[in-house]
PDB file of N, H, CA, C and O in Angstrom:
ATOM      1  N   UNK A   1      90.981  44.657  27.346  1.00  0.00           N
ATOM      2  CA  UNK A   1      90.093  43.635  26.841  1.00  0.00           C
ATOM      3  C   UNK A   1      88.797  43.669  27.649  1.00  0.00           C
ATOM      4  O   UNK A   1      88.952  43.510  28.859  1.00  0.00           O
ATOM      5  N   UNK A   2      87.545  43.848  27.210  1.00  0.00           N
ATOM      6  H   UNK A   2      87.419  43.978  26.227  1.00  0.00           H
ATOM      7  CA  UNK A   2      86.569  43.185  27.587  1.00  0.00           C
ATOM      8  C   UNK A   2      85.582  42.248  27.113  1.00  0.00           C
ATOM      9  O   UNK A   2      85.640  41.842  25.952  1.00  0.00           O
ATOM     10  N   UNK A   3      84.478  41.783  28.086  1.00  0.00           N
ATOM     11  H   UNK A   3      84.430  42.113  29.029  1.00  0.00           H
ATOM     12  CA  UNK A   3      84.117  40.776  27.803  1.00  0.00           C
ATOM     13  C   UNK A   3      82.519  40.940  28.120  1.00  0.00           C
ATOM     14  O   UNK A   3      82.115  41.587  29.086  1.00  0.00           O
ATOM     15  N   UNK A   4      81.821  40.398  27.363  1.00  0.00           N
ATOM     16  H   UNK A   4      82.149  39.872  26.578  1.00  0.00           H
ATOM     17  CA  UNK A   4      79.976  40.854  26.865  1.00  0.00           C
ATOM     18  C   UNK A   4      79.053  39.725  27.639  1.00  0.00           C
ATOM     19  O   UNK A   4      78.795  38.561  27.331  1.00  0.00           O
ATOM     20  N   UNK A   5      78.802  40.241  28.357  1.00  0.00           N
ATOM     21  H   UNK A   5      79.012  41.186  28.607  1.00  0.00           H
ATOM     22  CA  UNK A   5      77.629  39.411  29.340  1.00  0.00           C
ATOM     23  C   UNK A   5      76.149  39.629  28.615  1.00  0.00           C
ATOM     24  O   UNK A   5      75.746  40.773  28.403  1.00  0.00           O
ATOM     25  N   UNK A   6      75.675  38.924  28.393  1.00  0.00           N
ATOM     26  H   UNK A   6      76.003  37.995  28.565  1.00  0.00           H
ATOM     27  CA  UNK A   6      74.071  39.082  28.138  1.00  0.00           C
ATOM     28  C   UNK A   6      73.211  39.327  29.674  1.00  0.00           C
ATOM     29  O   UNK A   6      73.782  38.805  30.631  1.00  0.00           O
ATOM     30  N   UNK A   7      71.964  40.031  29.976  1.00  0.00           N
ATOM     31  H   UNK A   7      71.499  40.455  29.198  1.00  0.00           H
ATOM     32  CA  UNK A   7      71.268  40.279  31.370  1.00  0.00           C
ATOM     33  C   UNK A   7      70.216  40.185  31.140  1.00  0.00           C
ATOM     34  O   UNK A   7      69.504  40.790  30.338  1.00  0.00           O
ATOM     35  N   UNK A   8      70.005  39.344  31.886  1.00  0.00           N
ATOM     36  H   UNK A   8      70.583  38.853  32.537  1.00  0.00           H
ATOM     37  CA  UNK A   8      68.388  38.755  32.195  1.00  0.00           C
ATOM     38  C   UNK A   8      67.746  38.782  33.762  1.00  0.00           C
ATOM     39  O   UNK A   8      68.179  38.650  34.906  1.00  0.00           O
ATOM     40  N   UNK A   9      66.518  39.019  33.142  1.00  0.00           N
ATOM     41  H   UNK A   9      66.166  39.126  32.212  1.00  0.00           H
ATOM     42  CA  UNK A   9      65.809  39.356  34.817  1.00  0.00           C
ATOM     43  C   UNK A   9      65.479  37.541  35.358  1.00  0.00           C
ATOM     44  O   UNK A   9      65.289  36.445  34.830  1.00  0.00           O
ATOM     45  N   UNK A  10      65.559  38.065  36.539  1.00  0.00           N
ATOM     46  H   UNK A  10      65.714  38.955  36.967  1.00  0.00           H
ATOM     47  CA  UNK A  10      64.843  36.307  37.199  1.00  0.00           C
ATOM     48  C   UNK A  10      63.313  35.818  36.546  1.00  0.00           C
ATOM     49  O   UNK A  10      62.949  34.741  37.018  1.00  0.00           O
ATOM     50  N   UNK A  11      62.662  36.232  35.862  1.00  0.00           N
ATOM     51  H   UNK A  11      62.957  37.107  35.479  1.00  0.00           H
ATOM     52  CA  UNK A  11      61.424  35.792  35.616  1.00  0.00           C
ATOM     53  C   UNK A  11      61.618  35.562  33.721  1.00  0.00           C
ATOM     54  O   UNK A  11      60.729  35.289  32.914  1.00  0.00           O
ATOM     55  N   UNK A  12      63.446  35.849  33.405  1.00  0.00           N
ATOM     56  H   UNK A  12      64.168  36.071  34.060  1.00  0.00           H
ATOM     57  CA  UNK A  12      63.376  35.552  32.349  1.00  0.00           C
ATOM     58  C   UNK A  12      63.670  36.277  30.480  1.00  0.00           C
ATOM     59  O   UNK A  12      64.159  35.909  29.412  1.00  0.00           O
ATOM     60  N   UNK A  13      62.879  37.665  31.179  1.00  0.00           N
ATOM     61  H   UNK A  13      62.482  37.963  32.047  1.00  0.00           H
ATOM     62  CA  UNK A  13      63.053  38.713  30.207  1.00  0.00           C
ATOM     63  C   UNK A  13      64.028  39.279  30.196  1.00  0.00           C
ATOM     64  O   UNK A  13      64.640  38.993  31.225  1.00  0.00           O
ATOM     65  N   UNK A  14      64.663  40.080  29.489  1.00  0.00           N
ATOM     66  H   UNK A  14      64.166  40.312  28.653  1.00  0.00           H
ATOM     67  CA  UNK A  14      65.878  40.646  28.836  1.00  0.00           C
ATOM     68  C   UNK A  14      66.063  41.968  30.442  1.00  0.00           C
ATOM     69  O   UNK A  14      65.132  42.608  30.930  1.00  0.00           O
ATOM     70  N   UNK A  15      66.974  41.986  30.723  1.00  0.00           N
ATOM     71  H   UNK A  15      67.731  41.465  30.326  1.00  0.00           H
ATOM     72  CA  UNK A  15      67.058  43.139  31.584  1.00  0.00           C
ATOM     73  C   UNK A  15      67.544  44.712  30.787  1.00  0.00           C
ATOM     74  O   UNK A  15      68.027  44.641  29.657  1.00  0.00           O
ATOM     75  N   UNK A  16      67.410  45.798  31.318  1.00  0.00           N
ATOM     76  H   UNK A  16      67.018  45.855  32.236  1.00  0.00           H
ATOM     77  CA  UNK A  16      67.706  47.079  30.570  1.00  0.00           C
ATOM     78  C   UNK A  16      69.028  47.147  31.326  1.00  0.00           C
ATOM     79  O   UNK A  16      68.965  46.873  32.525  1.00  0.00           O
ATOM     80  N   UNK A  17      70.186  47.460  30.829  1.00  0.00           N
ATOM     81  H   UNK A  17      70.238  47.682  29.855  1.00  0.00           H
ATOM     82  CA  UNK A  17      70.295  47.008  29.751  1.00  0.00           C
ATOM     83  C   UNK A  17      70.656  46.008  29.330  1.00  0.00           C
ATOM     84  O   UNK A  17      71.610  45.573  29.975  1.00  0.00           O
ATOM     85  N   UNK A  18      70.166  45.011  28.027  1.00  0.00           N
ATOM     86  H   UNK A  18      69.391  45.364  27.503  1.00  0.00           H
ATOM     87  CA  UNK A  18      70.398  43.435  27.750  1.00  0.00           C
ATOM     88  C   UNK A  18      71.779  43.265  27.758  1.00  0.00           C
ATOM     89  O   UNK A  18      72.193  42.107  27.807  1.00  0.00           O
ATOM     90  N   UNK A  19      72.478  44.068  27.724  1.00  0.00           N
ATOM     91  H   UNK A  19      72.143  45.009  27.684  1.00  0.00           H
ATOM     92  CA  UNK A  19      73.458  43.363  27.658  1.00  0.00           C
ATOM     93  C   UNK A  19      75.012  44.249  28.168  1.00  0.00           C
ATOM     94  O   UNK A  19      74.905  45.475  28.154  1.00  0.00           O
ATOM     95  N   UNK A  20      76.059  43.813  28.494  1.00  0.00           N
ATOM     96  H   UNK A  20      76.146  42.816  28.505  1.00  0.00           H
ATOM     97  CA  UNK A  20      77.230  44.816  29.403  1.00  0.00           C
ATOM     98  C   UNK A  20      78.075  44.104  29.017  1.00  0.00           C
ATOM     99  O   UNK A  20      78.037  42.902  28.753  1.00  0.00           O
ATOM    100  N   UNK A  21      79.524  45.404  28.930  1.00  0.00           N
ATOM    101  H   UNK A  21      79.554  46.380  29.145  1.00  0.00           H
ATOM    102  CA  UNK A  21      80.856  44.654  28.389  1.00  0.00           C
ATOM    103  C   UNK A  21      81.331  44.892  29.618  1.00  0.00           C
ATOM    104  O   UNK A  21      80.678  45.717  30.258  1.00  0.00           O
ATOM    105  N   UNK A  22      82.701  44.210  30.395  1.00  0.00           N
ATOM    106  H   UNK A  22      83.232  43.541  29.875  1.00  0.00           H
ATOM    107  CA  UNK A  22      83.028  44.529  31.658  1.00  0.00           C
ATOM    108  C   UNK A  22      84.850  44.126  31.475  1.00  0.00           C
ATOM    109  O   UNK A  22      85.427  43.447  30.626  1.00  0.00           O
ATOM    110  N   UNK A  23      85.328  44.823  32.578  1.00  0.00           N
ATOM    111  H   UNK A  23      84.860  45.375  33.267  1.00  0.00           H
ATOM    112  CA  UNK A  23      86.934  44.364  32.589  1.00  0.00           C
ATOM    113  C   UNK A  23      86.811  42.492  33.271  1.00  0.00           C
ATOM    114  O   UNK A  23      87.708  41.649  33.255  1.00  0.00           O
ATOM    115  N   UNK A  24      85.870  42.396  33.622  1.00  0.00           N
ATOM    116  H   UNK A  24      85.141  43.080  33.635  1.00  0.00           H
ATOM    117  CA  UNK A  24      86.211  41.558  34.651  1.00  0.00           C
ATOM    118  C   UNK A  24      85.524  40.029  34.029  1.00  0.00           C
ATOM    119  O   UNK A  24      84.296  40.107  34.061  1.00  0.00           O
ATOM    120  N   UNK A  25      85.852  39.126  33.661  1.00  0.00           N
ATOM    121  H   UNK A  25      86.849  39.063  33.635  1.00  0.00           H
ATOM    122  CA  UNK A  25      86.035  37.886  32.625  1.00  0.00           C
ATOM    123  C   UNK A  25      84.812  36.540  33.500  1.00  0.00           C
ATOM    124  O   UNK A  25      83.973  35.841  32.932  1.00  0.00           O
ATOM    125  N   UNK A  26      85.089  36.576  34.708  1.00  0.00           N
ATOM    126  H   UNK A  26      85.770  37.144  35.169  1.00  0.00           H
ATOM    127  CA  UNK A  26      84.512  35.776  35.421  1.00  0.00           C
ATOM    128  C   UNK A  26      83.488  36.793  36.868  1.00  0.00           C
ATOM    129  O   UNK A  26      83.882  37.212  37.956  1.00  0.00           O
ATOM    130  N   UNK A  27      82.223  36.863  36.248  1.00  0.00           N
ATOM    131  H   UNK A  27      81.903  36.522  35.364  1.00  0.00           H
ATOM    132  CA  UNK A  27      81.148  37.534  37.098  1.00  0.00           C
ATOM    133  C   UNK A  27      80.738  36.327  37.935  1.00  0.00           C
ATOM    134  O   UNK A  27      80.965  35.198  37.502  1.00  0.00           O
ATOM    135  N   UNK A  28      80.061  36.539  39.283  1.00  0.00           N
ATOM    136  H   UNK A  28      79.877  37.456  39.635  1.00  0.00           H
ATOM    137  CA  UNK A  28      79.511  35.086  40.286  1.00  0.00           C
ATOM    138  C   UNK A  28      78.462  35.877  41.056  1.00  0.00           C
ATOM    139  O   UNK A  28      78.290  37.079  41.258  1.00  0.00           O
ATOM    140  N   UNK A  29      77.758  34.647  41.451  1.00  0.00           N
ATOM    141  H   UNK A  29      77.897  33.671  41.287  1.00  0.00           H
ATOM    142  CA  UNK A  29      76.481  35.152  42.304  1.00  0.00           C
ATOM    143  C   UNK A  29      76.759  35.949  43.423  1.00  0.00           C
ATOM    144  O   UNK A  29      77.721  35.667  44.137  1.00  0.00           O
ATOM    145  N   UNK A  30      76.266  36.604  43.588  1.00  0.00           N
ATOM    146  H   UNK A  30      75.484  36.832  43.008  1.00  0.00           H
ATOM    147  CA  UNK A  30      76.561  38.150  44.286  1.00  0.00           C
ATOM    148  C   UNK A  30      77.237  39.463  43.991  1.00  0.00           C
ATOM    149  O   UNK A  30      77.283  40.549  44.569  1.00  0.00           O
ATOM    150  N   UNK A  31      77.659  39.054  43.070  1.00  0.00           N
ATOM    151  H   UNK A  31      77.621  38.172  42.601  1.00  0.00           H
ATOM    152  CA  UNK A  31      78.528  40.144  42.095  1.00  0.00           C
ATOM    153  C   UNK A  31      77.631  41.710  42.025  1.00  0.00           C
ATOM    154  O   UNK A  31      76.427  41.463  42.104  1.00  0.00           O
ATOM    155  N   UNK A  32      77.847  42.917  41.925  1.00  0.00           N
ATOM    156  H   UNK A  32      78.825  43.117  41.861  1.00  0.00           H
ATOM    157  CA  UNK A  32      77.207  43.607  41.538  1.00  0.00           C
ATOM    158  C   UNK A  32      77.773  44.647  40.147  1.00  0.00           C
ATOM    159  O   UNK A  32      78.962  44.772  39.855  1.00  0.00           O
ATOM    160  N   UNK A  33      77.016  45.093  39.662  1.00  0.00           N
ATOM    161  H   UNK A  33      76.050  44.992  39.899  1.00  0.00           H
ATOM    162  CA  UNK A  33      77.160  45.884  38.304  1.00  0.00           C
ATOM    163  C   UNK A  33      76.888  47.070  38.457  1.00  0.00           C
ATOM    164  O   UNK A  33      75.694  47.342  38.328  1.00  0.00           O
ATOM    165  N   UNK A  34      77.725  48.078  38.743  1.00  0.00           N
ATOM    166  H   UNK A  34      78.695  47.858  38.848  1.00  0.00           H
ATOM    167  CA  UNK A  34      77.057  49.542  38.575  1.00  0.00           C
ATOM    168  C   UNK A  34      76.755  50.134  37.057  1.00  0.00           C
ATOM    169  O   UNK A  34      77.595  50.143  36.157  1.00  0.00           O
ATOM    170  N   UNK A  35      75.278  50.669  36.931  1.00  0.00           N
ATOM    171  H   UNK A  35      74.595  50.661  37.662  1.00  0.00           H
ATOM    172  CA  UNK A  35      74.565  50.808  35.350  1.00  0.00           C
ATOM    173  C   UNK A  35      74.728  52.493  35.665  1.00  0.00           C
ATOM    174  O   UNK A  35      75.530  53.296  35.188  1.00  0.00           O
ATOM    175  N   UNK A  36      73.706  52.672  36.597  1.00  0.00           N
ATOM    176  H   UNK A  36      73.055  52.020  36.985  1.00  0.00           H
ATOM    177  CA  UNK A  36      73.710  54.050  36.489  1.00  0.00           C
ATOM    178  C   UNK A  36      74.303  54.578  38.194  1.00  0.00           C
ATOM    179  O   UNK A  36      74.423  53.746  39.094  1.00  0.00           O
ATOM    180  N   UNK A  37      74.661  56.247  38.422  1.00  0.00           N
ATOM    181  H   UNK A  37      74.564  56.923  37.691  1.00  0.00           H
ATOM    182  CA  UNK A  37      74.713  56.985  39.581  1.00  0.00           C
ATOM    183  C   UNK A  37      73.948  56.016  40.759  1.00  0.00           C
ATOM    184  O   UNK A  37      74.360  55.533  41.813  1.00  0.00           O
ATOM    185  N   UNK A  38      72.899  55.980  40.202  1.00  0.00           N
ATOM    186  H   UNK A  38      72.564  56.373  39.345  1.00  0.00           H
ATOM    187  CA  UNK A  38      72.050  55.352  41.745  1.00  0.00           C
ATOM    188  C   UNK A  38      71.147  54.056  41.247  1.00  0.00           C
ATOM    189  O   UNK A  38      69.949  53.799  41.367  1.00  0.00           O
ATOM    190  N   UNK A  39      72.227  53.373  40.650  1.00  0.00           N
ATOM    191  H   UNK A  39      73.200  53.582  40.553  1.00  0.00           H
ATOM    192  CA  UNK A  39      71.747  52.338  39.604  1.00  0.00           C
ATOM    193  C   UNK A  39      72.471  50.795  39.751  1.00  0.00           C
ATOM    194  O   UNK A  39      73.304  50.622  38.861  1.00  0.00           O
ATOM    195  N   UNK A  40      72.333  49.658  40.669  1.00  0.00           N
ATOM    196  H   UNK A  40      71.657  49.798  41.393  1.00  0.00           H
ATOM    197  CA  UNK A  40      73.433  48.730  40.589  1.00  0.00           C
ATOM    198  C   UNK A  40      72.999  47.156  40.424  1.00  0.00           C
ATOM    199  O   UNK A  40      72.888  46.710  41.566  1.00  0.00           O
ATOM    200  N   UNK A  41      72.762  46.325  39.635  1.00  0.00           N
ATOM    201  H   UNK A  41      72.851  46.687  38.707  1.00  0.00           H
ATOM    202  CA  UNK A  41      72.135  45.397  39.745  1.00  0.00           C
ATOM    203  C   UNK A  41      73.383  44.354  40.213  1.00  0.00           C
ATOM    204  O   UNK A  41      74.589  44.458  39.991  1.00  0.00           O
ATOM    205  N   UNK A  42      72.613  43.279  40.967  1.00  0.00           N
ATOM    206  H   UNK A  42      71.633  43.195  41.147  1.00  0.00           H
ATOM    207  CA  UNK A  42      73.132  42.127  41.672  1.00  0.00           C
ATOM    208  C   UNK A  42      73.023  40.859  40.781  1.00  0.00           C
ATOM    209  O   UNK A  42      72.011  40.773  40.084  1.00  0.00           O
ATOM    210  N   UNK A  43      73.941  39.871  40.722  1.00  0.00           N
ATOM    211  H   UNK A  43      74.763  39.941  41.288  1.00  0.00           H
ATOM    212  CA  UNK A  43      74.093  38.563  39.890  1.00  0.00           C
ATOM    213  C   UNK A  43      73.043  37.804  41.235  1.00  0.00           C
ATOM    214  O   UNK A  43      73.028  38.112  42.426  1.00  0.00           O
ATOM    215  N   UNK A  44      72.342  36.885  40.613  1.00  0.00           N
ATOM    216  H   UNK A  44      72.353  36.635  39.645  1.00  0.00           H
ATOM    217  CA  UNK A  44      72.101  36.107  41.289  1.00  0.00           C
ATOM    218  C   UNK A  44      72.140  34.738  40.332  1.00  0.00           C
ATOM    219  O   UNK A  44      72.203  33.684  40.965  1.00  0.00           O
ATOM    220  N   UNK A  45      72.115  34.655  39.117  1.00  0.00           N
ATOM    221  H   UNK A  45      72.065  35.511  38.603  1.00  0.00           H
ATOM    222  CA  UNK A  45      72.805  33.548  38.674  1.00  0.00           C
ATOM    223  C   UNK A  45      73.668  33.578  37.203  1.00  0.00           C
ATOM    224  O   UNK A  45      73.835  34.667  36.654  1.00  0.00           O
ATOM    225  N   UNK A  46      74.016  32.772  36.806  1.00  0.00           N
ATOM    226  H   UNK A  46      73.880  31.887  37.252  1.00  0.00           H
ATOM    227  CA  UNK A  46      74.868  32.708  35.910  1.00  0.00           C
ATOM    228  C   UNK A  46      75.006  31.282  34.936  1.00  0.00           C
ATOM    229  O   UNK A  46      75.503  30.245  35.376  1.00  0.00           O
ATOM    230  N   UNK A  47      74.474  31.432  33.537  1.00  0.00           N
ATOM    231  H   UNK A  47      74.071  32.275  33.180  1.00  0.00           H
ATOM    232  CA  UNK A  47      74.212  30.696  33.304  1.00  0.00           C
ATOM    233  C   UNK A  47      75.480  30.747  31.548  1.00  0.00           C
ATOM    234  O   UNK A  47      75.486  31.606  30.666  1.00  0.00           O
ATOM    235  N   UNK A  48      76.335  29.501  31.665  1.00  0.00           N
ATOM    236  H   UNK A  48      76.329  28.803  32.382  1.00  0.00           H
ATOM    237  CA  UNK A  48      77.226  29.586  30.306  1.00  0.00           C
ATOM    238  C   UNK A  48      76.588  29.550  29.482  1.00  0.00           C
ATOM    239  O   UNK A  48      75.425  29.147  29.499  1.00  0.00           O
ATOM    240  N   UNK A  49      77.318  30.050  28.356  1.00  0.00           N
ATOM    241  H   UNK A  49      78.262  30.377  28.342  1.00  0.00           H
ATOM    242  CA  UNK A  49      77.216  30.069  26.679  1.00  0.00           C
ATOM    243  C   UNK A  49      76.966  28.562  26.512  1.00  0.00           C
ATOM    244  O   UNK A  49      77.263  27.834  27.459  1.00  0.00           O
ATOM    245  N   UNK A  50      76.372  27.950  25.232  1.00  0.00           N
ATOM    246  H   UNK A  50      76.131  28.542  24.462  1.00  0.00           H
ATOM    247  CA  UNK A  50      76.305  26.854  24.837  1.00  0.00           C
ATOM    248  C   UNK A  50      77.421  26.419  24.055  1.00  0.00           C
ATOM    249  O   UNK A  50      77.981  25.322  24.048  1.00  0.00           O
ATOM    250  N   UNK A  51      77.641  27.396  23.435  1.00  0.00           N
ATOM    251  H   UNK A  51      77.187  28.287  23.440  1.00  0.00           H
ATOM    252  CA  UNK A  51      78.753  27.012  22.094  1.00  0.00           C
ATOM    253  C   UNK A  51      79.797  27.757  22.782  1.00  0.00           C
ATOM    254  O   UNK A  51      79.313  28.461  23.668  1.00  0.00           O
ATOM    255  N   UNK A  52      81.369  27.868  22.658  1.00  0.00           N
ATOM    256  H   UNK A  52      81.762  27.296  21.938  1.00  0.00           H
ATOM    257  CA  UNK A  52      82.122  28.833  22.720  1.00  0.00           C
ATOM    258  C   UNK A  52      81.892  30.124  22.313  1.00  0.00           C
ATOM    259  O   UNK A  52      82.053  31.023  23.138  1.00  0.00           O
ATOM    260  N   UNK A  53      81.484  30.427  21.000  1.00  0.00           N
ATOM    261  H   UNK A  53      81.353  29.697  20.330  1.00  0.00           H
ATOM    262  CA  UNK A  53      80.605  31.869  20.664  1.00  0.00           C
ATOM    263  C   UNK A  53      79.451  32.262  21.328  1.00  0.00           C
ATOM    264  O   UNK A  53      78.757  33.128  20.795  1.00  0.00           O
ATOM    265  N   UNK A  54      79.158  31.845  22.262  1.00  0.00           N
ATOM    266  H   UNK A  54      79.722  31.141  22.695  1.00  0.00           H
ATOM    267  CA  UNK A  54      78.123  32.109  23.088  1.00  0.00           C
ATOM    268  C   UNK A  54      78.579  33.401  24.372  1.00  0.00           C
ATOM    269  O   UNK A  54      79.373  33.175  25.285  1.00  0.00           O
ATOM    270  N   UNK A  55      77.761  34.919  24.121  1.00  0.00           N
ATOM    271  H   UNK A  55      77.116  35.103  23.379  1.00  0.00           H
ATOM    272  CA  UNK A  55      77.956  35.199  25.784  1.00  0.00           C
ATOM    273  C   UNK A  55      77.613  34.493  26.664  1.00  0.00           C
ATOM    274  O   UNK A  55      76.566  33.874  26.472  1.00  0.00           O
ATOM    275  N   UNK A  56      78.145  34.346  27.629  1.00  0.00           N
ATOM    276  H   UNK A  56      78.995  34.848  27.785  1.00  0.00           H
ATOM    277  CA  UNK A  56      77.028  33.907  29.253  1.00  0.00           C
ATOM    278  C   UNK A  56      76.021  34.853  29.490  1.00  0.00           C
ATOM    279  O   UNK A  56      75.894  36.032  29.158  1.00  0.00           O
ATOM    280  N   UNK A  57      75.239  33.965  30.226  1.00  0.00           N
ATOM    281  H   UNK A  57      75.342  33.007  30.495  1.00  0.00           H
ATOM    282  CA  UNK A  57      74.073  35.123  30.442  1.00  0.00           C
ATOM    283  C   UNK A  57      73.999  35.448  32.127  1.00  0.00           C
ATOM    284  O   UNK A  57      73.691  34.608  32.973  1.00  0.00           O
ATOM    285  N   UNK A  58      74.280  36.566  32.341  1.00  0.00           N
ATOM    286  H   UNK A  58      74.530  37.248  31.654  1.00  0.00           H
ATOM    287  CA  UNK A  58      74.087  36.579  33.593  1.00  0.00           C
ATOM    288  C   UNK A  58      72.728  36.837  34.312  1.00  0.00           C
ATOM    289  O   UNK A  58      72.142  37.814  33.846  1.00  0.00           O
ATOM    290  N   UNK A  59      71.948  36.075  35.541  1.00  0.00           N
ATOM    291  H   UNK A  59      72.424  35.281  35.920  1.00  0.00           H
ATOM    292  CA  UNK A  59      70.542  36.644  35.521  1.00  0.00           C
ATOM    293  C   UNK A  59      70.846  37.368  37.093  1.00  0.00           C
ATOM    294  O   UNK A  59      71.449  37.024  38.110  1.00  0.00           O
ATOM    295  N   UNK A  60      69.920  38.774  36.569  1.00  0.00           N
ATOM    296  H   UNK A  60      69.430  39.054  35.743  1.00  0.00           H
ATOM    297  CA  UNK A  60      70.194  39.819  37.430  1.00  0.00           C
ATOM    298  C   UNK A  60      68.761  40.130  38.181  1.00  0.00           C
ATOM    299  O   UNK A  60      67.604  39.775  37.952  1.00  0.00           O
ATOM    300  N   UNK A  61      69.388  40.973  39.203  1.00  0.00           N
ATOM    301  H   UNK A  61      70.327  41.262  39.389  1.00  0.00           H
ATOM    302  CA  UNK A  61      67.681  42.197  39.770  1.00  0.00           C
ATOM    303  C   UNK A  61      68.449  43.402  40.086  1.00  0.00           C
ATOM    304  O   UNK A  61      69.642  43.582  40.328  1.00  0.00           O
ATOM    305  N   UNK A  62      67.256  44.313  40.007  1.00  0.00           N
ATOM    306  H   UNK A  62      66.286  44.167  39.811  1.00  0.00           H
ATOM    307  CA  UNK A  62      67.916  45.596  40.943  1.00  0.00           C
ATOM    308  C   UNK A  62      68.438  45.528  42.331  1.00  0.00           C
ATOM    309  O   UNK A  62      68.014  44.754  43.189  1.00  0.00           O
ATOM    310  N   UNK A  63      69.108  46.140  42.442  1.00  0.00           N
ATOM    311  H   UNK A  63      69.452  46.769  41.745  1.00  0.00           H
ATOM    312  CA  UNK A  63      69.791  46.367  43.985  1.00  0.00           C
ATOM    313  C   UNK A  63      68.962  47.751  44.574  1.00  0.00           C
ATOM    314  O   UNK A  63      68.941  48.804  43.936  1.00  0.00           O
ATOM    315  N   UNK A  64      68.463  47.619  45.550  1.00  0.00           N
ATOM    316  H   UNK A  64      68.480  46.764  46.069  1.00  0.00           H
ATOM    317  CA  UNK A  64      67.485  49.069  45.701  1.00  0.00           C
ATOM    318  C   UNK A  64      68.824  49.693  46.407  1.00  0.00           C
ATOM    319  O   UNK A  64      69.421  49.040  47.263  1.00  0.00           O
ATOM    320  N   UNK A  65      69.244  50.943  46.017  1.00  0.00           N
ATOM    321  H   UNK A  65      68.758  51.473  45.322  1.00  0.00           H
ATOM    322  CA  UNK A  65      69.978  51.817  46.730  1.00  0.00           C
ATOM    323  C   UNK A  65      69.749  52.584  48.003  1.00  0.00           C
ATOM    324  O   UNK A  65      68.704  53.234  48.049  1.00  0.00           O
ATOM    325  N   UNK A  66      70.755  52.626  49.311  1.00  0.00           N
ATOM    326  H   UNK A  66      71.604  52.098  49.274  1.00  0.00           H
ATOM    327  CA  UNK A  66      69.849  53.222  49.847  1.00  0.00           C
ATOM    328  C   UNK A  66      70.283  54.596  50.030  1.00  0.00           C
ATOM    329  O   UNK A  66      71.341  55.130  49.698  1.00  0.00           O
ATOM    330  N   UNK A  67      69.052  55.160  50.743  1.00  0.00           N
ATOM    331  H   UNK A  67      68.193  54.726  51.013  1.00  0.00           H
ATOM    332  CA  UNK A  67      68.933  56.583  50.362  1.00  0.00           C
ATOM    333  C   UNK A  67      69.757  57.538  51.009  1.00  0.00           C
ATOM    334  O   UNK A  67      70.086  57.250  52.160  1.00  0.00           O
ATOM    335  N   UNK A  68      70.168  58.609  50.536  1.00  0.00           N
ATOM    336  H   UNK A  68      69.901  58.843  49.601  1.00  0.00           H
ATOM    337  CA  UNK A  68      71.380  59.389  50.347  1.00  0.00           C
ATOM    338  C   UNK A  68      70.921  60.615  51.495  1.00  0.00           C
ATOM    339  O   UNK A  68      70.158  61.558  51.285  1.00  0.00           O
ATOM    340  N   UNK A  69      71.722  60.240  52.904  1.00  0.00           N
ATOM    341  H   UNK A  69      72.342  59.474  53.076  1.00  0.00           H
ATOM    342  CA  UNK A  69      71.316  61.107  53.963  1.00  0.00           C
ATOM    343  C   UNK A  69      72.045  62.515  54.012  1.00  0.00           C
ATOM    344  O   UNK A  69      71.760  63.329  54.890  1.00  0.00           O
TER     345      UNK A  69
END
């Protein structure tokens, strides 16, 4: 089973990508998401669905990776 988070940047706009299915049902602030190889964005908030048919929206930023010695 998974479950469809909507992603939004802190200033509001849709994050790339808008949106992620995940195993994991309950995401929280600090959480991170690996998108790509050297790619991981961080929860910093989390905001519920309105209706039950509603995804949550999680609002994200990049995580800067660090560099590969």
């Amino acid at each position: 089973m998974t479950f469809t988070f909507k992603l939004q940047q802190t200033d509001g706009t849709p994050a790339e990508p808008p949106s992620v299915r995940l195993a994991v049902p309950n995401m929280r602030v600090g959480d991170t998401i690996p998108i790509e190889r050297d790619r991981t964005l961080r929860v910093v908030g989390v905001v519920a669905g309105v209706d039950d048919d509603d995804d949550p929206v999680l609002i994200v930023e990049d995580r800067p990776e660090p560099d590969a010695a």
